[in-house]
C-alpha positions in Angstrom: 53.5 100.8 119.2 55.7 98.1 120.6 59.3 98.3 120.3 59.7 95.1 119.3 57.5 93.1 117.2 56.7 89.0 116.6 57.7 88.3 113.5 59.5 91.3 112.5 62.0 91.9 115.1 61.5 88.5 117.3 62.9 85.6 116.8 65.9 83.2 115.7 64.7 83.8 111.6 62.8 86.9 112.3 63.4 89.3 109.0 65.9 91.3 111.3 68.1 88.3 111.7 67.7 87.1 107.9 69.3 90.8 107.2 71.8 90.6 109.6 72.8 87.0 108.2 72.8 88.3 104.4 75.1 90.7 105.7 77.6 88.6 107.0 77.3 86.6 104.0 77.7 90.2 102.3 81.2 90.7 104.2 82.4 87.5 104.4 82.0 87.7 108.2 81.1 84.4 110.3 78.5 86.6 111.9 77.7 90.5 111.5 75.4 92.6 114.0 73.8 95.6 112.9 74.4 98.8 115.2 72.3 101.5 115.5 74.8 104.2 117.4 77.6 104.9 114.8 81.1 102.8 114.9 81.4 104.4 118.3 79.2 101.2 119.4 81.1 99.0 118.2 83.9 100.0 119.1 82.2 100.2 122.4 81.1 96.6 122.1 84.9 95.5 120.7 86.6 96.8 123.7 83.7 95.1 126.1 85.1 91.8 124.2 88.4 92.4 124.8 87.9 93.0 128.7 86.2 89.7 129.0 89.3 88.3 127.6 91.3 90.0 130.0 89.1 89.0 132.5 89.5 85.6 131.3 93.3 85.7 131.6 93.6 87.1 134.5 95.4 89.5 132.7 95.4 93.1 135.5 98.6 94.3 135.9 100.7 95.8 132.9 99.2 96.8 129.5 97.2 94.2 128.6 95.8 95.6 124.9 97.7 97.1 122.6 96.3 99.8 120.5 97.3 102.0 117.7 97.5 105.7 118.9 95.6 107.4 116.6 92.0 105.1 117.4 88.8 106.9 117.2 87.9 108.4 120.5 85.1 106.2 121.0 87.6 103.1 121.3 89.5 105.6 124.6 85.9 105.9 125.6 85.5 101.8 125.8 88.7 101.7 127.6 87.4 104.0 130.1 84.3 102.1 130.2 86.3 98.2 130.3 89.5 99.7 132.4 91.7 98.3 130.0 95.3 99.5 130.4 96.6 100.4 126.5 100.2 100.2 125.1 100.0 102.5 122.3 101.6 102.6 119.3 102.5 105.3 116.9 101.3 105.7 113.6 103.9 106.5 111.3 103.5 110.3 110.5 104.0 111.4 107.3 107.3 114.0 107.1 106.1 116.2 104.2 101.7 116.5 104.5 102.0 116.4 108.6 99.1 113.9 108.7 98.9 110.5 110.2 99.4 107.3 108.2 98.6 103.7 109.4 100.6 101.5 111.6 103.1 99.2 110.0 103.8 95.3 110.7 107.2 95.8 112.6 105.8 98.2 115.0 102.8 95.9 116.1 105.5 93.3 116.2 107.8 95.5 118.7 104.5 96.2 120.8 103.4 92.9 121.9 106.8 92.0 122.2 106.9 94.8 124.7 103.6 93.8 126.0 103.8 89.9 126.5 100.5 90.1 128.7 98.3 91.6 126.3 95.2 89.8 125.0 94.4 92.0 121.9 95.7 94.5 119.1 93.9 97.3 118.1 94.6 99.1 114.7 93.0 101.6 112.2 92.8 101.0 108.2 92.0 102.7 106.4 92.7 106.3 107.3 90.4 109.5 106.6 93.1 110.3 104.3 93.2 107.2 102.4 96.2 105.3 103.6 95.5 101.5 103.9 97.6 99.3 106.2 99.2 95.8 105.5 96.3 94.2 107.1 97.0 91.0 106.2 100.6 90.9 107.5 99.4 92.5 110.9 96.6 89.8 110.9 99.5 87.9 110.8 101.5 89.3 113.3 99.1 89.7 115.8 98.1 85.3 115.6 101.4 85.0 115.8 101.4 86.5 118.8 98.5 84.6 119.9 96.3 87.4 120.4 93.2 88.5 118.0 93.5 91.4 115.8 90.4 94.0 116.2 90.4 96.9 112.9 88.5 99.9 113.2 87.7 99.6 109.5 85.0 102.8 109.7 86.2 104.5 106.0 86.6 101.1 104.8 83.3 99.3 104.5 83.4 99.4 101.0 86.4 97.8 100.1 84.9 94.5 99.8 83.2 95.1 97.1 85.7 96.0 94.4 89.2 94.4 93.1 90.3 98.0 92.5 90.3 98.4 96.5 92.5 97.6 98.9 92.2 94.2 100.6 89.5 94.5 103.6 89.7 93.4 106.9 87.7 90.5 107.2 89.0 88.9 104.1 92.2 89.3 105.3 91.6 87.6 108.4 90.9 89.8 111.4 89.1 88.7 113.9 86.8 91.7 114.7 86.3 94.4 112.6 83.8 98.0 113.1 82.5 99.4 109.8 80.7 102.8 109.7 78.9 102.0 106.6 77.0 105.1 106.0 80.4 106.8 105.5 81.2 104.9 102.4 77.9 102.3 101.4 75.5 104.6 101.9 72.9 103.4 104.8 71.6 106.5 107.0 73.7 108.2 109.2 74.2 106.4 112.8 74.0 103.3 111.4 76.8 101.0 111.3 78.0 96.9 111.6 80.1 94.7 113.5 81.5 92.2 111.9 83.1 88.5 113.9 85.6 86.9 111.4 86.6 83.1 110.6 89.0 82.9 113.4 88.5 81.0 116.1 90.3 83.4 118.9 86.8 85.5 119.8 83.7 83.1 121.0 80.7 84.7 118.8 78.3 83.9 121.9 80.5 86.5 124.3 80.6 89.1 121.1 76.6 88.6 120.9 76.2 89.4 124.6 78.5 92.5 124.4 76.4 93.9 121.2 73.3 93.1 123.4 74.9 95.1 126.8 74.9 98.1 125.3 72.4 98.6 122.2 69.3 99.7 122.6 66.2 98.1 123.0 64.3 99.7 120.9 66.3 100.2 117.4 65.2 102.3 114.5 63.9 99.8 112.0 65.0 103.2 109.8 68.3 102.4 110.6 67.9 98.6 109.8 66.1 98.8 106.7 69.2 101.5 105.4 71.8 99.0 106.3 69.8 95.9 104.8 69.1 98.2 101.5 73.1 99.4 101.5 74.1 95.8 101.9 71.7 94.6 99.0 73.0 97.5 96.7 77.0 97.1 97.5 76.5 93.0 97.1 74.4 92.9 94.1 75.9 96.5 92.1 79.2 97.6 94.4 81.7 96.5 91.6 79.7 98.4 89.1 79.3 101.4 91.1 82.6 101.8 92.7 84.4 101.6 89.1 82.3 104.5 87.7 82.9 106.6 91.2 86.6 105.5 90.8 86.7 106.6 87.3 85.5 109.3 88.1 88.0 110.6 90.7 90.6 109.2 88.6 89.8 112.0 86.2 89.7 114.5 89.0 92.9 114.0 90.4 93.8 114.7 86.4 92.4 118.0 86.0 92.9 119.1 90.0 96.8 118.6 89.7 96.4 121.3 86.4 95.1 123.7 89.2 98.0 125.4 90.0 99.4 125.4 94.2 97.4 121.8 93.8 98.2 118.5 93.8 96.8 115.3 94.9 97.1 112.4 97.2 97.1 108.9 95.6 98.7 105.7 94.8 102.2 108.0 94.8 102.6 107.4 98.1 102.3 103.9 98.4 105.3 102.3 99.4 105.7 105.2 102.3 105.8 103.8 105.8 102.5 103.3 106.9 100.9 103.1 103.5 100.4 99.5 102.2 97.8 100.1 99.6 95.9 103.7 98.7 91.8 103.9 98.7 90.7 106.0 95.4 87.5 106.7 97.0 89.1 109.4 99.2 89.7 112.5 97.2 92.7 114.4 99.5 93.7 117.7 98.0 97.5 118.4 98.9 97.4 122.3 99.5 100.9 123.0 100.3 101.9 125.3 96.9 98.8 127.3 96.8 100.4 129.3 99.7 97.8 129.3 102.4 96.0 126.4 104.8 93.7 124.1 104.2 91.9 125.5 107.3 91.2 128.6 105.1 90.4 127.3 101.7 88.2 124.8 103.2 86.2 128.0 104.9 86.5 130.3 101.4 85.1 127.5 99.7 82.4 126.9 101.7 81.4 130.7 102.5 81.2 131.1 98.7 80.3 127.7 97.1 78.3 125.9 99.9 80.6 123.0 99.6 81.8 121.3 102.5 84.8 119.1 103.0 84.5 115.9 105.4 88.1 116.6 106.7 90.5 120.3 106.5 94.1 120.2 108.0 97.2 122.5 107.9 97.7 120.4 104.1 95.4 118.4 103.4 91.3 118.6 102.1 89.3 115.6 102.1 86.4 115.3 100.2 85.1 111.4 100.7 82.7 109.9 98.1 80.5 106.5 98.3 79.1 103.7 96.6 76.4 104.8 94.5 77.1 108.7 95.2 76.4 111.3 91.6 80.3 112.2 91.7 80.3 113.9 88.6 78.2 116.8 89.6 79.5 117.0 92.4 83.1 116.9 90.9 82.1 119.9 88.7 81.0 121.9 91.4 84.2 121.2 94.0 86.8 122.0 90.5 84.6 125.2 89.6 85.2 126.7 93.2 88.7 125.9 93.9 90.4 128.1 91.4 88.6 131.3 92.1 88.8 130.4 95.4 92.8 130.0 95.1 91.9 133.8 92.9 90.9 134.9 96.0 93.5 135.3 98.5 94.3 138.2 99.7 98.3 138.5 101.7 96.6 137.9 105.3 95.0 134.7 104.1 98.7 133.9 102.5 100.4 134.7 105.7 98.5 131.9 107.4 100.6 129.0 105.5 103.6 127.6 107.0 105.2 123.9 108.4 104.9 123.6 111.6 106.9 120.7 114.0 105.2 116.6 114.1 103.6 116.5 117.5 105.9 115.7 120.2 106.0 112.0 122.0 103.1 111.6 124.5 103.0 111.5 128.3 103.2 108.3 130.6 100.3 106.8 131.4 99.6 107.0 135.2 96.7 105.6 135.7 94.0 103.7 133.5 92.1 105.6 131.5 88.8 104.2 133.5 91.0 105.3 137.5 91.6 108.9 135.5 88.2 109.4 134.4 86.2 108.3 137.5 88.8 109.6 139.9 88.5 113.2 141.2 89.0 116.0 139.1 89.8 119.6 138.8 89.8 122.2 135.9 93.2 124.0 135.6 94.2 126.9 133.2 96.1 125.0 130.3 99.0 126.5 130.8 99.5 125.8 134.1 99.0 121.6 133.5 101.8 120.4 132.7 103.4 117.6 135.4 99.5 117.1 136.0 97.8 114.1 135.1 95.2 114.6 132.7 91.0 112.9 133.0 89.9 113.7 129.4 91.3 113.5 125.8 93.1 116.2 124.0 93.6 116.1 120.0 94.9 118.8 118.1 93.7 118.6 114.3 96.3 118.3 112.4 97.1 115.4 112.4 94.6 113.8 114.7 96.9 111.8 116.9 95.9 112.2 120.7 98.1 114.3 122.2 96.9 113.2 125.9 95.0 110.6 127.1 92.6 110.1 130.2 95.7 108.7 132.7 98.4 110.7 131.4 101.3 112.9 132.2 100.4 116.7 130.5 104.5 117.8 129.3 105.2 121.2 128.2 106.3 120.3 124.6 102.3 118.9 124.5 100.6 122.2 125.8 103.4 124.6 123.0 102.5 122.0 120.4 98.6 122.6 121.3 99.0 126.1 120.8 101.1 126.2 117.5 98.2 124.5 116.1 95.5 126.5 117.3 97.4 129.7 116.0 97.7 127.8 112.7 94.0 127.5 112.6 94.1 124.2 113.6 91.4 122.7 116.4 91.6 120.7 119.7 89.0 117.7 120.4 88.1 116.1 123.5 88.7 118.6 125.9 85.4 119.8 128.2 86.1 123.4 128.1 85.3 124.6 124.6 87.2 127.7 125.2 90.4 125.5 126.0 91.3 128.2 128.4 91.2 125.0 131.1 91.8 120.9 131.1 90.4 118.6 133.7 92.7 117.0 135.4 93.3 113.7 138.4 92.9 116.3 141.4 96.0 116.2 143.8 95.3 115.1 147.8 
């Protein structure tokens, strides 16, 4: 059977393009394009754009994007893939959970003033926690600037749809914005969209040809028909659905707080820097008085209740919910497991709670990511990298920021604060040795 087919797939009104156009419509988005490989492709597709800029500028030497620190990894892998050079910024971290909030207008402000050659800010709103930036004052501050503002809105494709939600990207004004909608409207997983705002800083034809570089060309019409059916149910029921789900959780976060070592995360913490506005659809469990991780209540709960949370740190659970979704069942369930579970604990599991530092500041970069991952490489024992520059990514969970970065220094503070996580049950992404007894690094001549 052909990949792609007249009349279906094929043309400038084919059914495939109606869909994509009711979606835009759907997001208020000058143009959307559906993606069949995740967010990551977008994000993929977003950093393509932004080198073209670049490109365009004449923009080589210094940083010439500015992105926030704690991006997904697929926006490092698009700057290996572009050989952008990225001034980061720092989320703000939040003292008391240890997790990582959003950025905050000042501090985007402060980085393209620090970066007057960069064509392009980068941010993250929502969080997997729940924390929503002031997107429409760093919309703001990045035109001001005269630069477009891309959002890695992934947990936030929902938020268009209800005025109990925190103000979305696109309606705020950014220019580009990823949306992993089968995290929160429901289309099958591996679908997502890319949506091209109102602005007139990013030329649609040049974000068309990007999509077109590097998608497939033979999509799922699976994947297509979920996103076109989760667009048609978030446009013509979201409102309806989201206030029952929000109800919902509302009552939750009620009954979870009677639980006792438990407490919630919620529109308490607004006001906090880095948190703007708070997303109710997020359910984050605060864990810190029940006297043990959320590394091991996470796995109790699971090994006796076959319930599985989409995010465990040192503090924090978070169990994410979605347009549409039967929360009330599945409500019942999570609250029925986590006080025997909490019933449970036995000293050893106790002895596993405790603070631990906020991750130390990062390494210089060196090289590009792109000259760091291409270059010539070497595995080293961990503990012997530090003054090394490092190829690949390394992330200890909690709280997600990247510790090191394809291109940059590895310090000792980095490879201690690596291991205090690990011993704290914590994990480490992104590095090629699963074992983590080694970490590729730029070889030495």
């Amino acid at each position: 059977m052909p990949a792609l087919i007249e009349g279906i797939d094929v043309g400038a009104d084919s059914p495939f393009q109606q869909a994509q156009r009711l979606a835009a419509e759907a997001w208020g988005a000058r143009r959307s394009w559906f993606l069949v490989n995740g967010a990551s492709q977008g994000n993929h597709a977003a950093c393509l754009v932004l080198a073209h800029l670049a490109s365009a500028a004449a923009e080589t030497t210094g940083p010439n994007v500015v992105v926030q620190r704690n991006v997904h990894t697929s926006t490092i892998d698009g700057l290996v893939l572009t050989g952008l050079r990225p001034s980061f910024i720092a989320p703000e971290l939040d003292p008391e959970l240890g997790v990582a909030h959003c950025i905050t207008p000042e501090a985007l402000a402060a980085a393209l003033d620090a970066a007057p050659r960069a064509v392009a800010a980068y941010v993250v709103s929502p969080t997997y926690f729940g924390a929503a930036a002031d997107i429409a004052r760093l919309v703001e501050v990045a035109h001001e600037h005269g630069v477009p503002l891309i959002a890695d809105e992934a947990w936030g494709g929902h938020m268009r749809f209800s005025p109990l939600l925190p103000d979305d990207a696109i309606g705020a004004g950014a220019d580009l914005v990823v949306s992993s909608t089968h995290k929160m409207v429901g289309s099958l997983t591996q679908s997502a969209i890319l949506h091209l705002g109102g602005g007139e800083l990013l030329d649609e034809m040049i974000v068309d040809r990007c999509v077109t570089a590097i998608e497939t060309t033979s999509p799922s019409a699976l994947l297509g028909g979920s996103l076109d059916a989760a667009r048609r149910l978030a446009a013509t029921r979201g409102e309806e659905l989201l206030a029952e789900t929000i109800a919902a959780l509302a009552g939750a976060r009620e009954r979870l707080r009677s639980i006792e070592g438990l407490d919630v995360l919620d529109e308490r913490l607004v006001g906090r820097p880095g948190v703007h506005a708070w997303d109710p659809l997020r359910l984050s469990i605060d864990v810190r008085g029940s006297g043990t991780t959320g590394y091991r209540l996470a796995r109790m709960v699971r090994e006796h209740d076959d319930i599985y949370f989409e995010l465990a740190s040192e503090n924090v659970l978070v169990a994410a919910f979605s347009i549409g979704a039967p929360a009330e069942p599945l409500l019942t369930r999570l609250l029925a497991a986590l006080g025997p579970a909490l019933d449970r604990l036995e000293p050893s599991d106790r002895e596993e709670a405790g603070h631990f530092a906020p991750p130390p500041p990062w390494g210089p970069l060196q090289k590009t990511p792109r000259e760091a991952f291409f270059g010539p490489q070497e595995a080293v024992p961990l503990d012997d990298s530090a003054g090394r520059i490092a190829a690949e990514s390394l992330a200890a969970y909690p709280p997600g920021v990247p510790n090191v970065l394809p291109g940059e220094l590895i310090t000792e503070p980095t490879i201690a604060y690596i291991h205090e996580t690990l011993d704290h049950g914590g994990s480490l992404r992104g590095a090629s040795d699963r074992s983590l007894k080694t970490v590729r690094v730029v070889a030495e001549r």
